[in-house]
N, C-alpha and C positions, 0 to 999 in steps of 0.2 A: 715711314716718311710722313710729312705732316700734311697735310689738302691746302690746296691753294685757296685763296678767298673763291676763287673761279668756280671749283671745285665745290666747294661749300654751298656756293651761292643754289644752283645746279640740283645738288642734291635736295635743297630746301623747297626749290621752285618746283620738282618730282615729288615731295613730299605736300608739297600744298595742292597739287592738281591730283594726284589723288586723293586727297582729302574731297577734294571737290565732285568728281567723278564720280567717289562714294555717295554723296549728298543729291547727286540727278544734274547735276551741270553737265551741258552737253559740249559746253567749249572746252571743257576741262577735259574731258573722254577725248573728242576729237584731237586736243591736242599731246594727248600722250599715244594716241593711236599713232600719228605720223610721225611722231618722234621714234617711237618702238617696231612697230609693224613690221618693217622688213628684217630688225634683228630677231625675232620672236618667230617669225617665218621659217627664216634662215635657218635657227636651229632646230625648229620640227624639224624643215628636210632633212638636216644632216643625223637627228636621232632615231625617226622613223625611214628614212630611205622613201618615202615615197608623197609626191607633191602632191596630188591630192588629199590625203590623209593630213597630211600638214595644213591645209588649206582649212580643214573643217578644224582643226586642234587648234590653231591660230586664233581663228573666232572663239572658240570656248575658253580659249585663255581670257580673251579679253571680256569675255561675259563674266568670268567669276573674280577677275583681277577690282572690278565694281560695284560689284556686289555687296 
């Protein structure tokens, strides 16, 4: 099925703030954190079973997602 302009638009905007992110933009970071962060959470807990553990994986995702 084909992507909506919406769709498209979305993906291109996630492709440019990390590009950004990559580059030391801190608004760029900040705002793909709060767009993602509790989905990214979310799935530690559900793969590791346990919230703390998730809590420190969550941050080193987003440390190497920048890098």
């Amino acid at each position: 099925m084909a992507r909506s302009t919406a769709e498209l638009a979305t993906a291109v905007d996630e492709a440019s703030l990390l590009t950004r992110a990559r580059e030391g933009d801190r608004d760029a970071t900040d705002a793909l954190i709060r767009r993602y962060l509790r989905d990214v959470y979310n799935l530690t807990v559900r793969v590791l079973g346990d919230r703390d553990l998730a809590e420190d994986v969550t941050q080193e995702v987003w440390l190497w997602a920048v890098r």
